[in-house]
N, C-alpha and C positions, 0 to 999 in steps of 0.2 A: 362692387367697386370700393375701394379702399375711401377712406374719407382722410383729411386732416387730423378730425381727432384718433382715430384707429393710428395714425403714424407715431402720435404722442404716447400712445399706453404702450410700457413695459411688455415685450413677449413671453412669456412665463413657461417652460416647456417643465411640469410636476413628474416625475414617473417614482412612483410608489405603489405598492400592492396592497390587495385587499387584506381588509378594508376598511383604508382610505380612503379617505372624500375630500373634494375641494373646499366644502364649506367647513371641514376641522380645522382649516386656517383662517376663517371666515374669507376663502377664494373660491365661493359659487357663481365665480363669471360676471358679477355684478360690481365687481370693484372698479372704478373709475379708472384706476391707476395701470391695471392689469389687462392684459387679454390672455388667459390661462387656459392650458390643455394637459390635459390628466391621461399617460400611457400608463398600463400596469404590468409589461414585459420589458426584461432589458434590451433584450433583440431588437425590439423594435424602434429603439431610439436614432437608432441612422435614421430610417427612414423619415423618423419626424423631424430631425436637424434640415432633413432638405425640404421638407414640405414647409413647416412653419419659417423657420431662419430664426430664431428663439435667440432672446438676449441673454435671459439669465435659464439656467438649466439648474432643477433642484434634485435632488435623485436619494431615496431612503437607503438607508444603510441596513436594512435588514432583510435585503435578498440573501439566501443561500450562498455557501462557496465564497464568498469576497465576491459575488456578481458586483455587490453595489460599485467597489475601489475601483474595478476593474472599468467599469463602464464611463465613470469620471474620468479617469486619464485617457479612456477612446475620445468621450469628447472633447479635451483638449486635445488631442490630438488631430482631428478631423478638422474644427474649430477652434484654433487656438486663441482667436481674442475673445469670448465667452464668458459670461460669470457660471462659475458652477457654485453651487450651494450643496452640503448634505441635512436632510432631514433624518432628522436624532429618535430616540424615545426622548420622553418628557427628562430623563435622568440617564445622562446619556455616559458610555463608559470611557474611560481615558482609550480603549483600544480603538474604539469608535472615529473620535473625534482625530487620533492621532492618523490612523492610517486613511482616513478622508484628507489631513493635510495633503500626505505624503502623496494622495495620491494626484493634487492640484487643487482641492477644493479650496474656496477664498475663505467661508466659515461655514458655520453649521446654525441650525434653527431646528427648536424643538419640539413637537410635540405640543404643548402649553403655551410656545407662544401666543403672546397677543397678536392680534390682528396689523397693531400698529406696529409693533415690533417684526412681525414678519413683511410688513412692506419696506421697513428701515433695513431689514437686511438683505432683498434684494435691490432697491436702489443703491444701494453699498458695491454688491457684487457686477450690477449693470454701468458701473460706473469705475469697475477696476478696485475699489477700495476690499479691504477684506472685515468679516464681521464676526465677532468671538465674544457674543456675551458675557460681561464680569465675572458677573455672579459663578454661572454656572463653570467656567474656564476655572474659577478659584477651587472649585470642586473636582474638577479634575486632577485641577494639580496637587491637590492634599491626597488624591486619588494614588497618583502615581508615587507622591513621597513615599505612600506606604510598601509600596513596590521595590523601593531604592533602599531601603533596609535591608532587603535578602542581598547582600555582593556578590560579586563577582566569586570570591574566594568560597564563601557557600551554597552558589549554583556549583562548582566543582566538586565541590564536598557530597553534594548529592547525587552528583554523577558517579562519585565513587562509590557510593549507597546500595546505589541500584545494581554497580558490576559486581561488586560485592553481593550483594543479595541472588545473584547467579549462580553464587557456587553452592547453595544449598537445594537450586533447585536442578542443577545438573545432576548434583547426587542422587536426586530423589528421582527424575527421569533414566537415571542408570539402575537405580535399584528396579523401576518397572520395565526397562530391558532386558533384565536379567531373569525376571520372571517371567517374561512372553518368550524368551528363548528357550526357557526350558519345557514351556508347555507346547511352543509350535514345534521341535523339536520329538516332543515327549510323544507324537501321533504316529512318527515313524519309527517308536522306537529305538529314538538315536540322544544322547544326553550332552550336552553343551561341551563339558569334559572331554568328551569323546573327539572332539573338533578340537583341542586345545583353547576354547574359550572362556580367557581368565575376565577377574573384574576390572586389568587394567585395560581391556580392549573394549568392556562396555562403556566406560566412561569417553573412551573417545568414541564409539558410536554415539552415546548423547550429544556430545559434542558436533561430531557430522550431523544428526539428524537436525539441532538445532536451526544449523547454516544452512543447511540442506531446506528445510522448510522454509527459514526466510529468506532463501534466496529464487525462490520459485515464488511464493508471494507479495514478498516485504516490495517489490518495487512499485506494486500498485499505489501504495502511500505516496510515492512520489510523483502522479499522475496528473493529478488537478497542479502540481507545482510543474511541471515541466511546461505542462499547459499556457501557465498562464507567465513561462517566463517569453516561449516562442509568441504569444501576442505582443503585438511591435516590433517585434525583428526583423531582421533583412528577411526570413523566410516568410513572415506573414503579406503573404500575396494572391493572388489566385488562385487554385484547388486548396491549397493550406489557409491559406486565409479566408475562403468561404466554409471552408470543414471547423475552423477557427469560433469562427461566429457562431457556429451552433454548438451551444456547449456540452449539452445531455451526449449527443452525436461524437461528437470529440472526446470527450472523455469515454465512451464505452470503445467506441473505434482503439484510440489508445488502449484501451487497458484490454481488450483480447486480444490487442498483436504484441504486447507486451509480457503477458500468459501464456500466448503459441509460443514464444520463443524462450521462455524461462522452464516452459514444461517438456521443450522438446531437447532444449541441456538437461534437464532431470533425469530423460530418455536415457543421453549417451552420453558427451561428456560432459559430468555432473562434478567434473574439480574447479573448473572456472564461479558456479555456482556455492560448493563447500566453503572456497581457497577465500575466493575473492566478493563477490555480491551477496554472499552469508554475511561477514563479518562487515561489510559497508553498509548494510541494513541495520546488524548492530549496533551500532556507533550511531547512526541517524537516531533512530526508535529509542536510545537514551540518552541522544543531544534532545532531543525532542522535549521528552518527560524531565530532564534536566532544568527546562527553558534556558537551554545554550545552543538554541540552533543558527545563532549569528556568528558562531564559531565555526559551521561547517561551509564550504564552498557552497553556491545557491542553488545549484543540480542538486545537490543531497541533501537539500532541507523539507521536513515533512509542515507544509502546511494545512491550516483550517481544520485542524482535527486538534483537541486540547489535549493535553497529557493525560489525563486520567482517562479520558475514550479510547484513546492510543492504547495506553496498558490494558485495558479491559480487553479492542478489538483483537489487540496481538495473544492475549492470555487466551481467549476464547477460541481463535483461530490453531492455537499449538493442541488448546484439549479437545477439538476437535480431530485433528490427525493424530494423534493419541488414542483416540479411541476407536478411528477406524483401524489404525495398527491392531488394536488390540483384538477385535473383534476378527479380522485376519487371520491372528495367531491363535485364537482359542478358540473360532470354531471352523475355521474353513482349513487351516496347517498347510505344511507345503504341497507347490504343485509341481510336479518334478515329470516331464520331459523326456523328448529325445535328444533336445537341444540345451536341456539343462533346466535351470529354476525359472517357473514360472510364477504366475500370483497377479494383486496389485499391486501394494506397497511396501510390503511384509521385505522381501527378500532386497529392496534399496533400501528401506532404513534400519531394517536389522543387518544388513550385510549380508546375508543369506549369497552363497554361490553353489553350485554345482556343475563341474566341468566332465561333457561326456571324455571319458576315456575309453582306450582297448589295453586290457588289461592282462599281462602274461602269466604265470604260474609260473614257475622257476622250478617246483619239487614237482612234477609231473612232464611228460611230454603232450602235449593236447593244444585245440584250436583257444586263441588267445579270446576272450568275453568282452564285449563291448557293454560297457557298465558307467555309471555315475557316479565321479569322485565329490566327495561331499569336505572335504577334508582330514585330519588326522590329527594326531600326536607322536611321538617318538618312537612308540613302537607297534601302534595298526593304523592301518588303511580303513575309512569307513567309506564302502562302496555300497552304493543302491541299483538293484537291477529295475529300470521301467519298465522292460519287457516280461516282467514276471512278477508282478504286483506288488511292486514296489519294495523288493525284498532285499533286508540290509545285510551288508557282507562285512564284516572287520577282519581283517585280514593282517599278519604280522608284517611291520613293513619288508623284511628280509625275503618273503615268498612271493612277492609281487614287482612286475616293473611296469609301469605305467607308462603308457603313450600318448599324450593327447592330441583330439582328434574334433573332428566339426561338429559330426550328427552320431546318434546311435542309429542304428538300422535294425529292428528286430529282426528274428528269422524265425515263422511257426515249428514245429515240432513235426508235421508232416513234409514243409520241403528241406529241413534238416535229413531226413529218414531218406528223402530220396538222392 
């Protein structure tokens, strides 16, 4: 049964992770003032909003992901007339402090607070007022001065740093195309040349494979931000708004139908990806590392990942398809078909094509060769036969008229004869 004094003491709803303790704020239950309950998951904060009915709600900023920002503005949301508090480190950083405002929190309490000090700031919040310690707020803000020296004018400047610093590394992914072509190439005996493959068509492979890569991956970056724009929207309701809540769930759900659909344009058509979701990944991933991403519309901005993790994930992620390409081409070389080029990745980011054709002789009268056009130059044909071990034909182009056709059909040498 509830007493008179239980109606008098502040309801106190702590949710902070280990390990935290009530008594680090000297709130072991025993404060006069308080009646306090210590959650250490964010999920579960609905639930306590309706079990306890909690006045002031304090909540740590050092869950993963922005859980913590995210979880203050549900509870104003849910509970709009509520005090929310965020609990800080002892030295808490202006990004901390700022996106707790932003996200409705009335103030923040530290770590080091005193005892007395942390009941001064929930009486504050239980009562509407808001609480931002001097001291420490002073410290912020010398915090953030230091930040307002970099301008506008030289976040741009370093945007152009970074597109800049592209073109020498497109050079250097062209130059290693150029080498894997001649080696995967080099197993069939057939020489780049041979295909009229100059250096100015490697460089725009780099260039495709670039967009080609981040456009099959890059959008995963924007995952936890898509996320967490649909919480509170018209859409957050029922199956979305309980898939919502569960964030681990949510984000993985997202990001493999996000992969099924970006891998299955890599399949087939893969210019939506080159053209257009290449180059808007670009642009992200160095507004990002910029810190200009308040420039881009809020769909394309990469959050909770800092610019230097960013460049590192994205560098790491290219020299890993790099190096399956590479292993591709130098030790496994083409797979070549009835149907044409086969492989993993070799033959879409090298450009690798083989179109079966049936193929005529013109200085002979005889049955026309259903063969593998691999391409040419001005004056041969380089045709691969599959049915005969993979044996390459170059041919002048004037002796030859070529038909293209769907499949090759081998024919053995015994029902030939008959």
């Amino acid at each position: 049964m509830t007493t008179t004094s239980d109606t008098d003491r502040v309801r106190l709803l702590l949710v902070a992770q280990h390990p935290f303790r009530l008594d680090d704020l000297g709130l072991d239950g025993d404060a006069p003032a308080f009646q306090t309950r210590l959650v250490r998951r964010p999920d579960t904060v609905e639930r306590a909003l309706l079990d306890d009915e909690p006045d002031v709600v304090m909540i740590d900023t050092g869950f993963a992901d922005g859980a913590s920002y995210e979880v203050m503005a549900r509870v104003l949301e849910l509970a709009p007339g509520i005090g929310v508090l965020a609990l800080t480190p002892s030295h808490p950083s202006p990004e901390q402090v700022a996106l707790a405002a932003r996200a409705g929190a009335a103030g923040f309490v530290t770590l080091d607070s005193s005892p007395e000090q942390v009941v001064e700031a929930v009486t504050a919040a239980e009562q509407g007022r808001t609480w931002f310690p001097q001291e420490d707020l002073r410290n912020i803000l010398a915090d953030v001065a230091d930040d307002l020296d970099l301008t506008h004018a030289e976040r741009r400047s370093r945007m152009t740093g970074i597109l800049i610093g592209l073109i020498p590394l497109t050079g250097l992914v062209a130059a290693l195309l150029s080498y894997l072509w001649r080696k995967y190439l080099g197993q069939i005996g057939v020489r780049p040349v041979d295909l009229a493959i100059d250096p100015t068509s490697r460089v725009v492979d780099a260039i495709s494979t670039f967009s080609l890569v981040l456009g099959v991956f890059g959008p995963l970056l924007l995952v936890s931000n898509w996320l967490a724009l649909l919480r509170g929207s018209r859409v957050d309701r029922g199956p979305v708004a309980w898939l919502l809540d569960r964030r681990r769930l949510a984000q993985l759900t997202v990001s493999v139908a996000v992969l099924a659909i970006t891998l299955f344009l890599s399949i087939g058509p893969d210019l939506m990806l080159v053209v257009v979701i290449g180059p808007i990944m670009t642009v992200s991933i160095v507004a990002r590392a910029a810190d200009l991403n308040d420039e881009l519309p809020s769909i394309l901005r990469i959050e909770h990942i800092r610019p230097m993790r960013l460049l590192i994930v994205t560098g790491s992620a290219l020299m890993i398809i790099l190096a399956a390409l590479a292993a591709e081409a130098l030790f496994v070389g083409p797979d070549l078909g009835n149907r044409g080029a086969g492989g993993y990745i070799a033959p879409k980011l090298l450009g690798f094509r083989a179109q079966p054709v049936r193929a005529f002789d013109l200085t002979v009268d005889s049955e026309p060769r259903e063969v593998l056009y691999l391409g040419g130059n001005a004056d041969l044909y380089v045709l691969v036969d599959p049915c005969d071990d993979l044996e390459v034909e170059m041919v002048p182009v004037s002796t030859r008229r070529l038909v293209v056709i769907d499949e090759i059909t081998c024919v053995d040498d015994t029902t030939a004869e008959n």
